[in-house]
MARFI-375683 format. One record per residue (C-alpha): x, y, z. Coordinates in pm, 1 decimal. Layout:
x,y,z
X,Y,Z
...
//
This chain:
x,y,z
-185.5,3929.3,2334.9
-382.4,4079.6,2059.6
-684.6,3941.8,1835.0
-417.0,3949.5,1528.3
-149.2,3744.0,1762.9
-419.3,3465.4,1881.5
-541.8,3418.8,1440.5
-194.6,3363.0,1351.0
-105.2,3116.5,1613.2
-395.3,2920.2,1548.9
-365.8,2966.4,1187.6
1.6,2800.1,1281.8
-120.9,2541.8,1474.0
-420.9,2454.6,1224.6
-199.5,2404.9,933.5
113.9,2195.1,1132.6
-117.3,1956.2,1191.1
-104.3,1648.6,956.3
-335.3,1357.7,911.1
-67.4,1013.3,881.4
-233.6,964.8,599.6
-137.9,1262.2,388.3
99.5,1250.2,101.1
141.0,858.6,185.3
86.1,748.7,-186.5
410.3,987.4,-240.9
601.5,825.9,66.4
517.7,487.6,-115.5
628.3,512.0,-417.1
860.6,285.9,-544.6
973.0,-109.2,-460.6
909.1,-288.2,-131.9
1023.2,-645.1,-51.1
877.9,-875.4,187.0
1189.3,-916.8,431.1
1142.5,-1261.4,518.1
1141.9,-1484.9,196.4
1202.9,-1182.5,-28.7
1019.7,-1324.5,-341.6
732.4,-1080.5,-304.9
783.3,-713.7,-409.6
521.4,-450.2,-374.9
523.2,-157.8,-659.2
332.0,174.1,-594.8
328.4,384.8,-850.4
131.2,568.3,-1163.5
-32.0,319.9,-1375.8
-216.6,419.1,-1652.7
-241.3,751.1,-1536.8
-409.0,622.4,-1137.3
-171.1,576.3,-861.0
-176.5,203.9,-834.3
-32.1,-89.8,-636.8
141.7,-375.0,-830.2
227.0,-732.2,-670.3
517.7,-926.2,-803.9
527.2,-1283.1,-696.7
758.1,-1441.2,-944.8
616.9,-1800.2,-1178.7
507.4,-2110.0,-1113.6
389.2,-2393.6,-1344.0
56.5,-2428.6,-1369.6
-129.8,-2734.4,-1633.4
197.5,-2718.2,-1817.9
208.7,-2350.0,-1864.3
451.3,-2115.8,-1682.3
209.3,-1825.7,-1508.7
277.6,-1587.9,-1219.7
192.8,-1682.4,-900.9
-167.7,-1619.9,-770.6
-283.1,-1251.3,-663.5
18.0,-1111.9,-906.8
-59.2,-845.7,-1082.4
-187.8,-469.1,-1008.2
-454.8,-332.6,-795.1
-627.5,-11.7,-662.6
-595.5,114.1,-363.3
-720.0,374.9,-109.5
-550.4,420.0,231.0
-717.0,498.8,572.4
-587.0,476.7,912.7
-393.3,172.6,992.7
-632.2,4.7,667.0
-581.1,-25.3,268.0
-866.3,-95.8,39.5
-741.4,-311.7,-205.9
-927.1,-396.1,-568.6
-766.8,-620.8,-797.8
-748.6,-538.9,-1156.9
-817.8,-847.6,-1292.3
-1133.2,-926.8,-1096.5
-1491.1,-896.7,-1182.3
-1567.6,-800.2,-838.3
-1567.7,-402.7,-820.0
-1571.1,-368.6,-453.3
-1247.9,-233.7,-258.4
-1173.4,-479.7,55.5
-1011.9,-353.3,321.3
-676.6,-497.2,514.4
-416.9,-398.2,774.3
-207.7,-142.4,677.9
118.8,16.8,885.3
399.9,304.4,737.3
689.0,309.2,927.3
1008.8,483.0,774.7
1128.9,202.7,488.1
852.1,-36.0,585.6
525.4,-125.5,568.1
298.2,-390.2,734.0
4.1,-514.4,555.4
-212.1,-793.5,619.0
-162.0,-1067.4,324.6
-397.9,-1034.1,55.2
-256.7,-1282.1,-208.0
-233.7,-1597.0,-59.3
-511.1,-1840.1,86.6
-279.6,-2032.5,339.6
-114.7,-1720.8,469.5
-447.9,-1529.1,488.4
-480.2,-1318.6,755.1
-98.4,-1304.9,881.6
95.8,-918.0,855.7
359.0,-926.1,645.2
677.3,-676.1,678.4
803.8,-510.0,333.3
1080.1,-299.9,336.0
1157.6,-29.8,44.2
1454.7,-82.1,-182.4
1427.6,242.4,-426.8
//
């Protein structure tokens, strides 16, 4: 085999390899739904210009008032292995905290983020469009 043969099969190999992380944000566009209660739906998509991650959790009353349900609303995110780093819009806090993450074709596992007494647990969403 020549010098010229060995360069392009390792030029091959080099650029067939893919980190799992690579063009996820694409993969993850759209609407998820938490299979087991299905009253929480995940949204990734642009927003405002910035891919971002939107939590719809439906309303609740609240002092006489009728407000969505704690940890709705939209949120940044950055994905690394098996974690996201999730910052909430509507926070003061800046920082990025990071949870469980898992892609699997239509579904993702992610640890819950939104809600105290579930803290902790992995829930399954599965993608609807």
């Amino acid at each position: 085999m020549t010098l010229k043969h060995v360069l392009f099969i390792s030029a091959i190999i080099l650029f067939s390899c893919t980190d799992n992380n690579l063009n996820t944000e694409a993969i993850l566009e759209g609407k998820w739904v938490e299979v087991n209660t299905k009253t929480d739906t995940l949204t990734f998509g642009l927003l405002g210009g910035q891919e971002s991650m939107t939590l719809s959790r439906g309303v609740e009353m609240i002092n006489g008032s009728l407000l969505p349900k704690r940890g709705s609303g939209s949120y940044d995110y950055k994905l690394i292995t098996e974690k996201i780093s999730l910052r909430y819009h509507l926070s003061s806090n800046s920082a990025f905290t990071d949870y469980h993450f898992k892609y699997a074709t239509n579904r993702i596992e992610i640890e819950n983020f939104y809600s105290t007494s579930l803290a902790g647990t992995i829930q399954t969403f599965e993608k609807i469009n």
